[in-house]
KEVEXGU-23757 format. One record per residue (C-alpha): x, y, z negated. Coordinates in steps of 0.25 Angstrom, whole numbers, padded with zeros to 4 digits, always signed. Each point is the difference from the previous one (the first is absolute). Layout:
N
XYZ
...
This chain:
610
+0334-0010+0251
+0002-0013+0007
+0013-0008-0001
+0007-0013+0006
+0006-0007-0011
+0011-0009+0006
+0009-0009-0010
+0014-0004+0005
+0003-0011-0005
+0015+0000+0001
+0005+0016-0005
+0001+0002-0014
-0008-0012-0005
-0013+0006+0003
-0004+0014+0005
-0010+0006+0009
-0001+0011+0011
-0010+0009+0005
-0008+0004+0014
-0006+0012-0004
-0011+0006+0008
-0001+0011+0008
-0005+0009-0009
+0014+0001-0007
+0008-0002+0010
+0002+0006+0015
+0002-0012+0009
-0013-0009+0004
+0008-0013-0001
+0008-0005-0010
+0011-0013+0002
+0002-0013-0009
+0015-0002-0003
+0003-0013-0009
+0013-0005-0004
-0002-0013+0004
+0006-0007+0014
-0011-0004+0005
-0003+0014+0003
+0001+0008+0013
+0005+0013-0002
-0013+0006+0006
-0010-0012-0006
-0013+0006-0002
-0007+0014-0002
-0013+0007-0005
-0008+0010+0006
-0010+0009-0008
-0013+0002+0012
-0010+0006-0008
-0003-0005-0013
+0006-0014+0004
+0015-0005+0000
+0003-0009+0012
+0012-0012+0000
+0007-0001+0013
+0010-0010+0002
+0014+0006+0008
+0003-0012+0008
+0009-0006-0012
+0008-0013+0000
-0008-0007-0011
-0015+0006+0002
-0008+0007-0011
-0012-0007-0008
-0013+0005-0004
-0007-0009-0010
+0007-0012+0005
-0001+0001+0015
+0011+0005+0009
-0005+0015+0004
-0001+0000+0016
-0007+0013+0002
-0001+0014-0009
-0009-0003-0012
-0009+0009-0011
+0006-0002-0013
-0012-0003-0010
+0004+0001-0017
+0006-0012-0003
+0006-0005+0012
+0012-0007+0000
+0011+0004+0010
+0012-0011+0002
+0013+0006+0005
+0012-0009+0000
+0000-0007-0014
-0008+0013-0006
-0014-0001-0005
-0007+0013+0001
-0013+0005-0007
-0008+0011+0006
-0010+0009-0011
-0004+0013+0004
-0001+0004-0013
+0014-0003-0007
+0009+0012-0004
+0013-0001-0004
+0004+0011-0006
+0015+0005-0001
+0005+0007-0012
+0006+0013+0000
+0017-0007-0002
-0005-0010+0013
+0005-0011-0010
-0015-0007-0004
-0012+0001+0005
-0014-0001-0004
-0010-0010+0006
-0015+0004-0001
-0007-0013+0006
-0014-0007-0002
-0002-0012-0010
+0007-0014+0007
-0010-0011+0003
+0005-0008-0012
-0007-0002-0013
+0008+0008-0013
+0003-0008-0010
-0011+0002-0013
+0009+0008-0012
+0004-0009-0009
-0008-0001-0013
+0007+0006-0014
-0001+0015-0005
+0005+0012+0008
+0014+0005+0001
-0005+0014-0005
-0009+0004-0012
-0008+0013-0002
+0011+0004-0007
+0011+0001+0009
+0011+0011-0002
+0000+0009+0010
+0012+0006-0008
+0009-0011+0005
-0005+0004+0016
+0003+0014-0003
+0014-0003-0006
+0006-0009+0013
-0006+0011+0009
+0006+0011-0008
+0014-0007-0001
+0000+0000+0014
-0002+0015+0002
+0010+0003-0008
+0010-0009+0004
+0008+0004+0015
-0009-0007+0009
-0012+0004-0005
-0004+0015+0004
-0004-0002+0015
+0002-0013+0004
-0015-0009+0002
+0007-0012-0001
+0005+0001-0014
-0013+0006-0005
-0008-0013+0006
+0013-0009-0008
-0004+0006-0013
-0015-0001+0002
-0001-0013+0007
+0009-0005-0013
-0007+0008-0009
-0015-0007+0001
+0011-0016-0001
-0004+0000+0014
+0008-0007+0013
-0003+0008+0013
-0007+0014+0002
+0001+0011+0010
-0004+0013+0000
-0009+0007+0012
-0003+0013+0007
-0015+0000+0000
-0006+0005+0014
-0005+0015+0000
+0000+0011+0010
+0001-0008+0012
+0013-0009-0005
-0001-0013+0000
+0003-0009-0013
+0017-0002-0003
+0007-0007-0009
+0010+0007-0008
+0007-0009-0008
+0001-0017-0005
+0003-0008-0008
+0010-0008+0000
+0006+0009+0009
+0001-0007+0015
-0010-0006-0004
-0013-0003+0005
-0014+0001-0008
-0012-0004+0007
-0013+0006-0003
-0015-0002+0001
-0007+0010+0007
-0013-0001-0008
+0008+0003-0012
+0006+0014+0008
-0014+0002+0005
-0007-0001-0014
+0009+0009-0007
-0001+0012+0010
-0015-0002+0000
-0002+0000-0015
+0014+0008-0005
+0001-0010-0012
+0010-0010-0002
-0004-0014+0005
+0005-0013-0006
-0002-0014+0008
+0004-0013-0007
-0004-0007+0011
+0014-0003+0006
+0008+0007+0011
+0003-0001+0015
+0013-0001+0006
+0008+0000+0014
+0006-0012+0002
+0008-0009+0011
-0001-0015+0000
+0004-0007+0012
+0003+0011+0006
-0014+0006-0001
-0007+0011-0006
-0011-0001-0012
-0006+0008-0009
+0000-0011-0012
-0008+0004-0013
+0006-0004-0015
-0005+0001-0013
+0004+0012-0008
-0003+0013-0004
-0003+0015+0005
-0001+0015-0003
-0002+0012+0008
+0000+0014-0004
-0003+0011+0007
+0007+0014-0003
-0008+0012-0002
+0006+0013+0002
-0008+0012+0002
-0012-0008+0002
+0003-0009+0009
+0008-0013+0003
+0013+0003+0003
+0006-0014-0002
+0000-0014-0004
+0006-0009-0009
-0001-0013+0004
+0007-0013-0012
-0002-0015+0001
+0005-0012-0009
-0001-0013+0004
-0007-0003-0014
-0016+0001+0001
-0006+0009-0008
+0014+0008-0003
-0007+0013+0000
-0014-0005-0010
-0002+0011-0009
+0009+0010+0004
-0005+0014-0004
+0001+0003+0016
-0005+0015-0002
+0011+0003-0010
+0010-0007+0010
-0004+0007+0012
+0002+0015-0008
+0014-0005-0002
+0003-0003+0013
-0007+0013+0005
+0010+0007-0007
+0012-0008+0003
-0003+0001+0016
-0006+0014+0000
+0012+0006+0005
+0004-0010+0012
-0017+0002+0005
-0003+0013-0003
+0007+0006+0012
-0006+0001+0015
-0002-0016+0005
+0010+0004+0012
+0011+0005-0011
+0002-0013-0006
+0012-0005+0005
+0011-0008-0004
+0009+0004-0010
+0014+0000+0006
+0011+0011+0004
-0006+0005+0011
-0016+0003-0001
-0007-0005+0011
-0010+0013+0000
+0012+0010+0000
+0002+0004+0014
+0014+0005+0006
+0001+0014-0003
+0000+0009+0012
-0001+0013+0000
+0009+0003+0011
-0004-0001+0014
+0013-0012+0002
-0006-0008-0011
-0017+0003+0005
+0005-0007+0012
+0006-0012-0006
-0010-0003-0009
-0012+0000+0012
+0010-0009+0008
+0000-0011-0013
-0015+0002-0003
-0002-0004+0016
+0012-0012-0003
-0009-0005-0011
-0011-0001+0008
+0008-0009+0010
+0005-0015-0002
+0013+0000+0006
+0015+0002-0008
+0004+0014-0002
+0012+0004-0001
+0006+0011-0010
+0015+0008+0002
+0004+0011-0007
+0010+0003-0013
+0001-0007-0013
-0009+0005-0010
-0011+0007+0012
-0009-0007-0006
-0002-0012+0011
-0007-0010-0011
-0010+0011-0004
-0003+0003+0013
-0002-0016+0004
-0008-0003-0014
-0009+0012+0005
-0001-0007+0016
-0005-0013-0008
-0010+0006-0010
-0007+0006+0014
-0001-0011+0006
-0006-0012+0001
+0009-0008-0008
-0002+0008-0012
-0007-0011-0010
+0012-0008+0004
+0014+0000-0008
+0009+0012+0005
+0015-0004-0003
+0013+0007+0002
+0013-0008+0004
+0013+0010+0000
+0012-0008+0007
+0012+0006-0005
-0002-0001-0014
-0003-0016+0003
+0013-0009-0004
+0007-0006+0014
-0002-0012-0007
-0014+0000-0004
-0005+0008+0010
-0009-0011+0007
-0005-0007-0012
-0006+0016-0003
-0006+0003+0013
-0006-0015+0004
+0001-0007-0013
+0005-0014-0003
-0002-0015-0006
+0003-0007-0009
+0014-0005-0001
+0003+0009+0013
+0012+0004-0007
+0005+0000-0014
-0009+0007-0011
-0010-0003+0009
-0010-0008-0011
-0013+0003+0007
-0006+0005+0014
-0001+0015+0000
-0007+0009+0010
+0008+0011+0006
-0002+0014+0002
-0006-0001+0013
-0008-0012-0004
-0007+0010-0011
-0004+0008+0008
-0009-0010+0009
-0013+0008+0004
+0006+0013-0002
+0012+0009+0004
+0015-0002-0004
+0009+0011+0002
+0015-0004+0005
+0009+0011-0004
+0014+0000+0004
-0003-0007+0013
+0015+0002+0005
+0005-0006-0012
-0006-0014+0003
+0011-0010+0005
-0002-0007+0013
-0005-0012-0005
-0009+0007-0009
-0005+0008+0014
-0002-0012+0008
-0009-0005-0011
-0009+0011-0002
+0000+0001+0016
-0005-0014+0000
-0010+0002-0013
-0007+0013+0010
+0000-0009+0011
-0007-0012-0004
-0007+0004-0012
+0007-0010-0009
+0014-0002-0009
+0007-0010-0006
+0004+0002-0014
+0015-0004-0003
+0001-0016-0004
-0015+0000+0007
-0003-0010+0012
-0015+0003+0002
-0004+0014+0005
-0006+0010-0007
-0011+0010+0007
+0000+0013-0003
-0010+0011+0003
+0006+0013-0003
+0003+0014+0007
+0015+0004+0000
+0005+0015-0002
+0013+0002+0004
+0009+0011-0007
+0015+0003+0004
+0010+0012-0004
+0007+0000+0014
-0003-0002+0016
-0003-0013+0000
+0002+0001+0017
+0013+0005-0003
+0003-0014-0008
-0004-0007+0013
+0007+0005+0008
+0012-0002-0009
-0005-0015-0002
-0003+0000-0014
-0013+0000-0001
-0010-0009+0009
-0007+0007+0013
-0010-0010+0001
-0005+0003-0015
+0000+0015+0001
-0010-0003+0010
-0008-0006-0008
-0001+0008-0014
+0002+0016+0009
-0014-0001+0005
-0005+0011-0007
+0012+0008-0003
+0000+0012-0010
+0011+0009-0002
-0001+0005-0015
+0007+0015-0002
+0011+0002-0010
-0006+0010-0012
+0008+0011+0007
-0010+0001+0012
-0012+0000-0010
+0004+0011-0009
-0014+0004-0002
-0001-0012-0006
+0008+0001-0012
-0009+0010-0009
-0012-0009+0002
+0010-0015-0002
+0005+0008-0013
-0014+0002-0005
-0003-0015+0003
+0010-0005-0006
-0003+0010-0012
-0013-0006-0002
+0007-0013-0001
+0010+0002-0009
-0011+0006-0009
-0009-0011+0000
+0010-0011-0001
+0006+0007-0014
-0014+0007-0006
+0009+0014+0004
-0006+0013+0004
+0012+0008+0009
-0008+0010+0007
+0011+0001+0010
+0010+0007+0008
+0003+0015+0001
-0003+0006+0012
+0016+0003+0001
+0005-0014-0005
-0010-0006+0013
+0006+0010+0009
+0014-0007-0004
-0005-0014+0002
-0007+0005+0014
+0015+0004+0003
+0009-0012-0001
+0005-0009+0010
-0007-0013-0009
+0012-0011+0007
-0010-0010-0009
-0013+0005+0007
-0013-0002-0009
+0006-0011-0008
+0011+0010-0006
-0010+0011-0001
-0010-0009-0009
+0012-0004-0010
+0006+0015+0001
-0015+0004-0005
-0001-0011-0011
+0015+0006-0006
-0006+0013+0001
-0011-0004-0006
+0007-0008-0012
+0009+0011-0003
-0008+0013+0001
-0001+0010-0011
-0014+0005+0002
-0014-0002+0005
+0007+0003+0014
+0012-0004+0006
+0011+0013+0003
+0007+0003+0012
+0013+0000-0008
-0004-0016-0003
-0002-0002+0014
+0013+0006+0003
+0009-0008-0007
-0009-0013+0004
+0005+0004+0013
+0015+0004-0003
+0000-0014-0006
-0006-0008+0013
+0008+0008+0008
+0013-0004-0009
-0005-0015+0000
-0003-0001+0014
+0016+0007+0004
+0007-0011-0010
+0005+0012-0009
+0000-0010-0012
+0006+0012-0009
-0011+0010+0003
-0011-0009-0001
-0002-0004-0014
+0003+0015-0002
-0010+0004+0009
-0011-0008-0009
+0007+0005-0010
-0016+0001-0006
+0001-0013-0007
+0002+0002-0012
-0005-0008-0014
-0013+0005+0002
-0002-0001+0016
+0005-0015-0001
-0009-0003-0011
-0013+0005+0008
+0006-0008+0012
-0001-0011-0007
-0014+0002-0007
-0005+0003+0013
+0004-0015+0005
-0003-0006-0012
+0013-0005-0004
+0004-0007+0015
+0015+0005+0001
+0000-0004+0014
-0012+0009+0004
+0006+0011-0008
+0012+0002+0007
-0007-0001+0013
-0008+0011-0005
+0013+0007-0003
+0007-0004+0011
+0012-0004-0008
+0006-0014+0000
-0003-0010-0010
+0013+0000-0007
+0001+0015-0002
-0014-0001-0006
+0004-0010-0009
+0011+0008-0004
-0008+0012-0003
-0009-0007-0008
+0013-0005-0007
+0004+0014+0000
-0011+0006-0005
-0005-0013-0010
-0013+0002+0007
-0012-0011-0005
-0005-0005+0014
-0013-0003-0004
-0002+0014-0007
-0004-0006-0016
């Protein structure tokens, strides 16, 4: 897996970027874009010819360097040759792999050893003894499961354990099998960066026992705007996790003190963390995914032939690299259906972030979308990157595109055009690498015509354009998105509903759904809160529609009527279900948050169910 490491010296401090070869991508050449003023917009580029990566200068202002010299004519790249754009130090090795975790936030480093000499440990006795308490490892990891962010999310799991065994950075990693390459899936700190000796990886696959180094670590560093991998003295361990038989995983922890790890009981410690991981591992390699609202794996459903045809037009969008642009009604499910372009593409190891205009303030708007420095305006204490500034190597979905004020569109318009932003307060430019999904509500032509919205930048985002249908023209969608989100609703409150009857689907299938799959979903979760058995009834269906239908005409008498269902005991299950969060519940309820309070008042419900 060969990779260009570029440092850039001026964004962020220090970071890096990546060529990738064309074994993972789809394009023979890859271009070199630095924030720095010395360089041309089109400086440099590689080309993978066989098994060798050649650097061509592109006729730019300032030149490109190779080990010193001024580059003249297209060169072979050997490892460890140092290409010079602008005021950027790069180092080539074909053998480095940065690694991506699952959030896009960190990322993992797998490198050789740096030339330098690791400090010898200092003399004294070992931080551990052979009578470590594995109890206390246990007991961290266990009060993270228990607690709200622990089920499901890698990156507190790796928190507990990397504080568990007193240690300062860890990660943990998807080991290779089946064809997959190796992935990272969660570090710590989170965002940040641990880099990893190669050897260590490779000996713990090959021997499936933990392996412990004291003889220091490596890291990716920037000094003087170039790239090292610089060794320091400290201490390692690496354990492989075994389920059925074979490694699964990682777990990687380093402490900058030598011999932090010296008599550790390291089987004992990896039978912990076997157990503690099992459930994140144990699935298919390509089902590990990211935790968040919208699984990366879950593909639109499309049972009906309107829906089979917008899916095949988005799986051939993910395949391109220009802007796409979504319409269709509120609640259609616009954000799903771009997180699913960008997980099938080849931006998908890269951050996928959704901006949604018209719920940002008019007056905070562009310190959301492009971020802002510090002292840009007051309450600005420190540099913040914006929306679209996150999602750099990735996708960011702008929803709401109609909402956007002129300024705002004239920004953005310039952002697409040139590939860089300023951020509010900033006076040096910011380069941003990042494919942009469009989605509006309304005829975005029609607002150019009426002078609202700028031609010029529908040009630019409507190159791809997908209408998405209204939940009405996919009725044969509704049984199967009921079923999903069943499954969901299920698995997120450890509940077992069976499901709908028959005749209640057949009266969902029926509506006119004004609120498209967004409203469906939370008609679903209240019916799913409130039902009396293992199945939910027509006659519950009913009223939930009666009630929607009275809530959508204004009918602010018959409405609360028409719910008339919440009851003492309906509320308090409400409230179980979202643990207390008052705000959630009456979302679920689709009552305000007022007359929620009142009928906890009312009913001297406790919120938190003791």
């Amino acid at each position: 897996m060969s990779r260009l490491l570029v440092t850039h010296g001026h964004h962020f401090g220090v970071s890096y970027a990546l060529l990738e070869d064309t074994s993972l991508g789809r394009s023979s050449a890859c271009t070199i874009q630095l924030l720095d003023e010395k360089v041309s917009r089109l400086h440099s580029t590689i080309r993978k010819d066989g098994d060798s990566y050649i650097l061509k200068d592109e006729g730019s202002s300032n030149g490109t360097g190779l080990n010193g010299r001024l580059l003249t004519e297209p060169a072979v790249l050997s490892p460890g040759d140092e290409v010079a754009v602008g005021n950027n130090l790069m180092l080539f090795d074909p053998d480095l792999e940065v690694l991506r975790d699952l959030d896009g936030a960190g990322s993992v480093i797998i490198a050789a050893p740096g030339g330098d000499k690791v400090a010898e440990p200092a003399p004294g006795k070992p931080t551990r003894d052979g009578g470590f308490q594995v109890e206390a490892l246990l007991g961290v990891i266990a009060d993270m499961l228990a607690g709200p962010r622990g089920v499901g999310r890698p990156a507190a799991l790796v928190e507990a354990a990397v504080k568990g065994l007193d240690a300062e950075r860890g990660a943990l990693l998807l080991a290779p099998t089946g064809g997959e390459p190796m992935r990272a899936v969660a570090t710590y700190p989170h965002r940040g960066r641990v880099t990893i000796n190669r050897d260590i990886l490779h000996a713990v696959l090959e021997r499936r026992i933990p392996v412990q180094g004291d003889s220091g670590l490596i890291e990716l560093t920037v000094k003087s705007g170039r790239s090292l991998i610089e060794a320091h003295p400290g201490g390692t361990l690496a354990a492989p996790i075994l389920l059925g038989g074979r490694v699964r995983g990682i777990f990687y922890v380093e402490s900058s003190r030598s011999g932090a790890f010296a008599g550790l009981p390291r089987e004992t410690v990896q039978s912990v963390l076997a157990v503690s991981f099992a459930h994140l591992l144990s699935g298919p390699p390509a089902l590990l995914r990211p935790t968040r609202e919208l699984p990366e794996t879950e593909a639109p459903v499309a049972q009906s032939p309107t829906m089979q045809a917008i899916v095949e037009q988005a799986r051939a969008a993910a395949e391109e690299a220009a802007p796409v642009l979504l319409v269709g009604e509120s609640g259609t499910g616009k954000e799903f259906l771009a997180h699913f372009i960008h997980s099938h593409g080849p931006r998908q190891v890269g951050p996928f972030v959704a901006a949604h205009c018209a719920h940002l303030p008019d007056n905070s708007a562009e310190s959301a979308l492009f971020g802002h420095e510090k002292g840009a305006f007051s309450g600005a204490t420190g540099r913040r990157a914006g929306l679209i500034e996150q999602a750099d190597g990735g996708t960011i979905l702008i929803d709401g595109l109609s909402e956007l004020p002129a300024a705002l569109q004239t920004k953005l318009l310039r952002m697409v055009q040139e590939g860089r932003f300023y951020r509010v307060g900033g006076t040096r430019p910011v380069r941003i690498d990042v494919r942009i999904i469009g989605g509006a509500v309304r005829d975005l032509r029609e607002l150019v015509r009426q002078g609202t919205f700028r031609g010029d930048l529908l040009d630019r985002v409507d190159v791809l354009h997908i209408d998405v249908p209204t939940l009405r023209k996919r009725i044969a969608d509704v049984a199967p998105l009921v079923e999903r989100f069943l499954s969901r609703f299920n698995m997120r409150n450890g509940i077992r509903h069976k499901g709908l009857t028959a005749e209640a689907i057949g009266l969902l299938e029926g509506h006119h759904w004004p609120g498209n799959v967004s409203e469906l979903r939370d008609s679903v979760e209240r019916l799913l809160v409130s039902a009396q058995g293992e199945y939910v009834e027509a006659d519950e269906v009913d009223k939930e529609l009666v009630a929607l239908t009275a809530a959508s005409s204004g009918d602010s008498d018959l409405a609360p009527d028409a719910i008339g269902a919440l009851d003492k005991r309906i509320l308090a299950r409400a409230l179980a279900r979202c643990r207390g969060n008052k705000g959630r519940t009456a979302l679920m309820l689709r009552i305000s948050r007022g007359r929620l309070d009142r009928l906890i008042a009312q009913y001297d419900v406790d919120v938190y169910g003791r």
